[in-house]
N, C-alpha and C positions, 0 to 999 in steps of 0.2 A: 636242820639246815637253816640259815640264817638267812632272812630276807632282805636281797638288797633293794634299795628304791623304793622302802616307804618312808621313810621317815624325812617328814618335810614336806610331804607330796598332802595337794587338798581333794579330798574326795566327796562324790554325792552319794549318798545311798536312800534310796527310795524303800518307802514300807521298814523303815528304820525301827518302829517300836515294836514290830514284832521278834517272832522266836529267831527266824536265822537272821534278819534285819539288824536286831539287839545285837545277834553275833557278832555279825561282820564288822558292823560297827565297832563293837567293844575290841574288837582282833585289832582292827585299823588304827583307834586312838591309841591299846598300846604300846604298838608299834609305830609311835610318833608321827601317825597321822593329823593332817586336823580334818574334820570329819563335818559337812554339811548334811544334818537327818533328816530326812524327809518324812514325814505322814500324816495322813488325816486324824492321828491322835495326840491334839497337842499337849495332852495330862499325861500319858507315858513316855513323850520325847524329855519332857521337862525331868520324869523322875530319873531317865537313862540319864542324860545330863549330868544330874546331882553327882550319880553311880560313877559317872567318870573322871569327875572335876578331878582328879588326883594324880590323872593316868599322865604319861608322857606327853603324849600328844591333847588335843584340845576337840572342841566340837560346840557347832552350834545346830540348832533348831530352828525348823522351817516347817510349817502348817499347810501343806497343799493335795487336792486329790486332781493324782498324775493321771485323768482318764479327761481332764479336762485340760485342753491345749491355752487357755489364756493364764490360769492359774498354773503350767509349768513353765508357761514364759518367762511371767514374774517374776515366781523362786528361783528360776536362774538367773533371771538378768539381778536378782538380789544377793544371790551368793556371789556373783562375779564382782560385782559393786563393793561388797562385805568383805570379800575375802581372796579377791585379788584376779585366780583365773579356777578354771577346775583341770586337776590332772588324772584321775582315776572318777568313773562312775558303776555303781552297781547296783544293776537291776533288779529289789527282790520285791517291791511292792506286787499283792496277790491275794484276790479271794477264790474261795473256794463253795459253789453250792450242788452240792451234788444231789444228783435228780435223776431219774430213767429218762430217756429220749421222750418217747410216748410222755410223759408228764412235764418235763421241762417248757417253761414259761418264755416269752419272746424278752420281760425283763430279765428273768435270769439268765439268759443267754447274752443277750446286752450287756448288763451288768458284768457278768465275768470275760468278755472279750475287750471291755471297756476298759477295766485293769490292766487286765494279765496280757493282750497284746495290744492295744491302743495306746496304752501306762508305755509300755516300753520302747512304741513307735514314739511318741511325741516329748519324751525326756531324754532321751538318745538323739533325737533329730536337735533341739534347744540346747544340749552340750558338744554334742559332734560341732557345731557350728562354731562354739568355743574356742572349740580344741585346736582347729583346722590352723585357725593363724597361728595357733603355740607351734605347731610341727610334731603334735606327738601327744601321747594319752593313750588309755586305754580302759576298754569297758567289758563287763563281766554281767551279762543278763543269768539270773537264775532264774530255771525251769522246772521241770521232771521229769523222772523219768515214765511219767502216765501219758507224755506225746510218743514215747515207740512202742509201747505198748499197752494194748485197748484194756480199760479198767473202765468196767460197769456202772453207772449212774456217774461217769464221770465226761459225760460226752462232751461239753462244753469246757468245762476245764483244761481235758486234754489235747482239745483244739485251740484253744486261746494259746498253750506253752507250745504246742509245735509250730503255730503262727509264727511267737516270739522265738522261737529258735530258728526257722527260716529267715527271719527279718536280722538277728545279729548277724547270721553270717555272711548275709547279703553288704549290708553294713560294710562287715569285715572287710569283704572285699572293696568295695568303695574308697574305702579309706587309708588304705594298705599305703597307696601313694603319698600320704602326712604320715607317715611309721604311727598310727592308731591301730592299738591291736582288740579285737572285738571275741572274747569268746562267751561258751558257756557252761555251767554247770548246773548236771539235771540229779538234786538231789532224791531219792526214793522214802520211803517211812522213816518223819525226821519227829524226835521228843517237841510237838508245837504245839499250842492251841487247836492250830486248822486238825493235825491228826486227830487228838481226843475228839473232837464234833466231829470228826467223820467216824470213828468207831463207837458212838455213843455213848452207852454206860458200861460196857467191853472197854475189856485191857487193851487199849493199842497195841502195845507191845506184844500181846501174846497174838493177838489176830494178825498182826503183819506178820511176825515172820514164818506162824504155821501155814500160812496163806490159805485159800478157800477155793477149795475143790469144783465147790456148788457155782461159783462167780469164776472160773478159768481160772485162779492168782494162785501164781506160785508163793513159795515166803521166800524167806532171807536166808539165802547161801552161810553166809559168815554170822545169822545166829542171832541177831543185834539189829534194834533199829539206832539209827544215824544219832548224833547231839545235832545240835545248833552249829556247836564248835567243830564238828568236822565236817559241813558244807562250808564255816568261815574261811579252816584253815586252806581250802580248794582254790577259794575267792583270792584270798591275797596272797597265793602263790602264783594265781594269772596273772595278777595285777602288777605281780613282781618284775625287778630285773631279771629274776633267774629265769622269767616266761619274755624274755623280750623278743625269742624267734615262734615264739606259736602266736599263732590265729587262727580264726575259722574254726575251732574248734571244738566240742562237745566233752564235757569230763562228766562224766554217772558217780555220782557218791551215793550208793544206794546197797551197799552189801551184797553184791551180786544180783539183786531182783529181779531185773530186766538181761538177766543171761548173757550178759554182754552184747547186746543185741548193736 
């Protein structure tokens, strides 16, 4: 299916140099996006850059960590400066420190709600504001599927994405009134960085999808864990015209994991 309403459209995407970050990004330029990358790594935003200089669409690079409200000010009121207004945002900036309850630390806990929902309260709140005079936009928080269901040494993580997934779709509703449509999409076991460091010197791929009896987790229905490129391909179908009647909404890219819960 062919996607109408990207090409030409300026988007932000937050946590840009990572694995689905790199995607979405990469999906958007080349579908003639231009594309504002957000993240605190400004050595991989530059090589992604390079990787894209060719693509249809265009992209620049932006140096900022989204848990701090004066630095996403900035980057926006720099991208709006730079590049004119913003029409799509998506939220994938995210860490991940996984820990038992009983051991988890008051900074690790900080630390990843500082990201993973504060990141997406206060760059959502600095483009929503954007948008509001354009009459229109739309924003794409990714999550997981670990906020519906309880996955062991991940107690902070999975509370920081069902924050951020309560907070879009509160959003959503908000803004329904300037036609901004807000959803989200909760990938499950994706080919990333963050997975390898969670399954250590294990095959990710083979511990996800057998899943683990001894920890409650199920594995993977359809067999496969996720790419990059198919939570991207999620993202810029929200983002699409062909998505101009949905909001509020939750999409699972996770091979069945979460049981369609």
């Amino acid at each position: 299916m062919e996607l109408a309403g990207i090409e030409g459209r300026i988007a932000v995407v937050t946590g840009a140099a990572g694995g689905i970050g790199a995607a979405v990004t990469t999906a958007l330029v080349e579908h003639g996006a231009l594309v504002a990358a957000i993240d605190t790594d400004g050595g991989k935003l530059q090589v992604l850059a390079e990787e894209l200089r060719s693509q249809l669409g265009g992209i620049q690079v932006f140096k900022a960590d989204v848990s701090s409200t004066a630095e996403v000010d900035a980057v926006v009121d720099r991208v709006v400066q730079e590049m004119g207004r913003i029409d799509f945002l998506v939220n994938v900036a995210g860490v991940l420190r996984p820990q038992a309850v009983l051991d988890l630390s008051d900074e690790d806990w900080a630390a990843t709600l500082g990201v993973n929902a504060t990141g997406v309260f206060t760059v959502s709140r600095a483009v929503a504001r954007r948008m509001v005079p354009e009459g229109g936009g739309a924003i794409v928080t990714v999550a997981s599927n670990a906020a519906a269901v309880p996955r062991a040494r991940m107690g902070a993580y999975s509370a920081s994405k069902a924050a951020a997934i309560a907070f879009t779709k509160t959003l959503a509703l908000e803004l329904a009134k300037y036609s901004i449509r807000c959803n989200v999409v909760s990938p499950g076991s994706t080919d990333t960085a963050m997975l390898r460091t969670l399954a250590g010197s294990a095959d990710p791929a083979v511990g996800a999808i057998a899943g683990d009896a001894a920890n409650f987790r199920v594995g993977i229905p359809l067999g496969k864990i996720a790419r990059p490129s198919d939570v991207a391909d999620s993202v810029l179908f929200l983002l699409s015209d062909n998505a101009n009647h949905i909001t509020m909404q939750e999409l699972f890219v996770d091979g069945g994991a979460a049981l369609g819960v």
